[in-house]
NUVOZA-333596 format. One record per residue (C-alpha): residue number from 1; x, y, z. Coordinates in pm, whole numbers, plus 50000, padded with zeros to 5 digits. Each point is the difference from the previous one (the first is absolute). Layout:
! residues N
REC/n/px/py/pz
REC/NUM/X/Y/Z;
...
//
This chain:
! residues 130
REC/n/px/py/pz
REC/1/15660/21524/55598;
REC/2/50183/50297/50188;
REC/3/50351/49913/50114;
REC/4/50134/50247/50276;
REC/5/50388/50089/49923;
REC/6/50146/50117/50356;
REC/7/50298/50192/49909;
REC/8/50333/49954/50218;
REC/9/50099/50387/50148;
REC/10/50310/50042/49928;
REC/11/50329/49923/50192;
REC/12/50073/50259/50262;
REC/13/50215/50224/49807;
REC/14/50301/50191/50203;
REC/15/49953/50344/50129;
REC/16/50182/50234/49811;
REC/17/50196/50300/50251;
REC/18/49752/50246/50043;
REC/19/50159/50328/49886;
REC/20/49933/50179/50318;
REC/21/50192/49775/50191;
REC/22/50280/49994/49784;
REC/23/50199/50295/50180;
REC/24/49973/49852/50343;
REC/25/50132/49676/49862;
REC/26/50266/50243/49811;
REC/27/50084/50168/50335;
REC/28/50038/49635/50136;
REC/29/50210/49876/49769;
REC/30/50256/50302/50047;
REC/31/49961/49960/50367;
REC/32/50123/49630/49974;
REC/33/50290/50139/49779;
REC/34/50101/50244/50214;
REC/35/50031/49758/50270;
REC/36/50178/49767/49771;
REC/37/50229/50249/49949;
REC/38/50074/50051/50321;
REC/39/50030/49654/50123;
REC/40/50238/49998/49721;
REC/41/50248/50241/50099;
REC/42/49970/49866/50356;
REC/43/50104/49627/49935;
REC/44/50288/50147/49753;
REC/45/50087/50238/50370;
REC/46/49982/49650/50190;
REC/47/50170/49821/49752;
REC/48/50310/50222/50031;
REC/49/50002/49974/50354;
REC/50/49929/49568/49978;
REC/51/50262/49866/50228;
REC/52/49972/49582/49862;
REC/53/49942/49847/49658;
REC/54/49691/49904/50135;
REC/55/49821/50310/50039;
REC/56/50127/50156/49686;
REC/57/49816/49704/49787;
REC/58/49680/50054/50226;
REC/59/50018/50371/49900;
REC/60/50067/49928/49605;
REC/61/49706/49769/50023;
REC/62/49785/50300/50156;
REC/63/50153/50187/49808;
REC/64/49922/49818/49634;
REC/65/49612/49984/50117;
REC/66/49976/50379/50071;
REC/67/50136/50023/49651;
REC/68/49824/49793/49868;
REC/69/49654/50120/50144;
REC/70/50087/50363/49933;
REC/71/50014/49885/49592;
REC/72/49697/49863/50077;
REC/73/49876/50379/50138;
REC/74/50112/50181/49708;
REC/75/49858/49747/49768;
REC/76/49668/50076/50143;
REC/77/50029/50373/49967;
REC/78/50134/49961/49657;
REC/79/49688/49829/49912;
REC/80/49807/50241/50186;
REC/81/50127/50285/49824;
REC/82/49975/49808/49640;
REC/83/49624/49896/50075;
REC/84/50054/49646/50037;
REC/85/50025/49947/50374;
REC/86/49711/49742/50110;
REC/87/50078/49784/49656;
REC/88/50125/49673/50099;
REC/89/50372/50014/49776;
REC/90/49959/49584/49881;
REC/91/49599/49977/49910;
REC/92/49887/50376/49951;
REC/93/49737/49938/50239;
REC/94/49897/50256/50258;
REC/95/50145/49944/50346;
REC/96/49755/49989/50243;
REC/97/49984/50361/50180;
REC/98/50006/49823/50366;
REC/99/50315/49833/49894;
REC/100/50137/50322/49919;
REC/101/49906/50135/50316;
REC/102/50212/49753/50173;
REC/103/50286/49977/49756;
REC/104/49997/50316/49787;
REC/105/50292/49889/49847;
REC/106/49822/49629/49840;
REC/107/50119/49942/49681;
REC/108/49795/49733/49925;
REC/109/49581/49854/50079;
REC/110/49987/49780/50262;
REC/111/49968/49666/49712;
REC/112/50334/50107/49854;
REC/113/50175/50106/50304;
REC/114/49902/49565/50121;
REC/115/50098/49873/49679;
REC/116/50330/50243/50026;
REC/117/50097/49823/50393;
REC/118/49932/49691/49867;
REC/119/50224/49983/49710;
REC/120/50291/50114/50206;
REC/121/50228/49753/50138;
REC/122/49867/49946/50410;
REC/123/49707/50176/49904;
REC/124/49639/49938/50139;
REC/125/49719/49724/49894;
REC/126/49752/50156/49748;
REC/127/49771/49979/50267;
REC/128/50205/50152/50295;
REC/129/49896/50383/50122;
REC/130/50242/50187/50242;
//
């Protein structure tokens, strides 16, 4: 008697960055820092020129996300330069490349990056995408 043994394919496995595409996402990411930079320097130009209380925190708030967005930046080009960009940073899996093609600076695969919003205080259900 002949049993047939149909074999499962594989999960879909995560693209990892082609490397011709990894100088346009390069010139990307320093395009993004450049204008980070700049939106920088102007919100520190409006800030000294912030009449009320009000505006000033507005601007320190814009301010703190530019910053913090721009570490993100460099991070990515760090990792670019040290051959680990496209590496998710919590479970060493690859980042999908169409993910990095809308976020070139993702630091983590999608899985992680849900199970990272979750766990933060306000963040989203597990099953929540937006």
């Amino acid at each position: 008697m002949s049993q047939q043994i149909q074999a499962t394919p594989p999960p879909a496995q995560a693209t990892l960055v082609p490397k011709a595409d990894l100088p346009r996402l390069r010139a990307e990411l320093e395009q993004q820092q450049r204008f980070r930079l700049d939106q920088i320097d102007q919100l520190a130009s409006e800030a000294a020129l912030a009449a009320d209380e009000a505006r000033r925190q507005v601007i320190r708030a814009l301010t703190m996300a530019a910053e913090w967005t721009l570490g993100d930046i460099n991070w990515a080009l760090q990792r670019l330069d040290r051959g680990t960009y496209g590496t998710c940073e919590r479970c060493t899996a690859p980042v999908p490349f169409e993910r990095l093609n809308v976020l070139p600076m993702a630091r983590l695969c999608m899985p992680c990056q849900r199970r990272s919003e979750a766990s933060k205080p306000g963040g989203r259900a597990s099953g929540d995408i937006g």
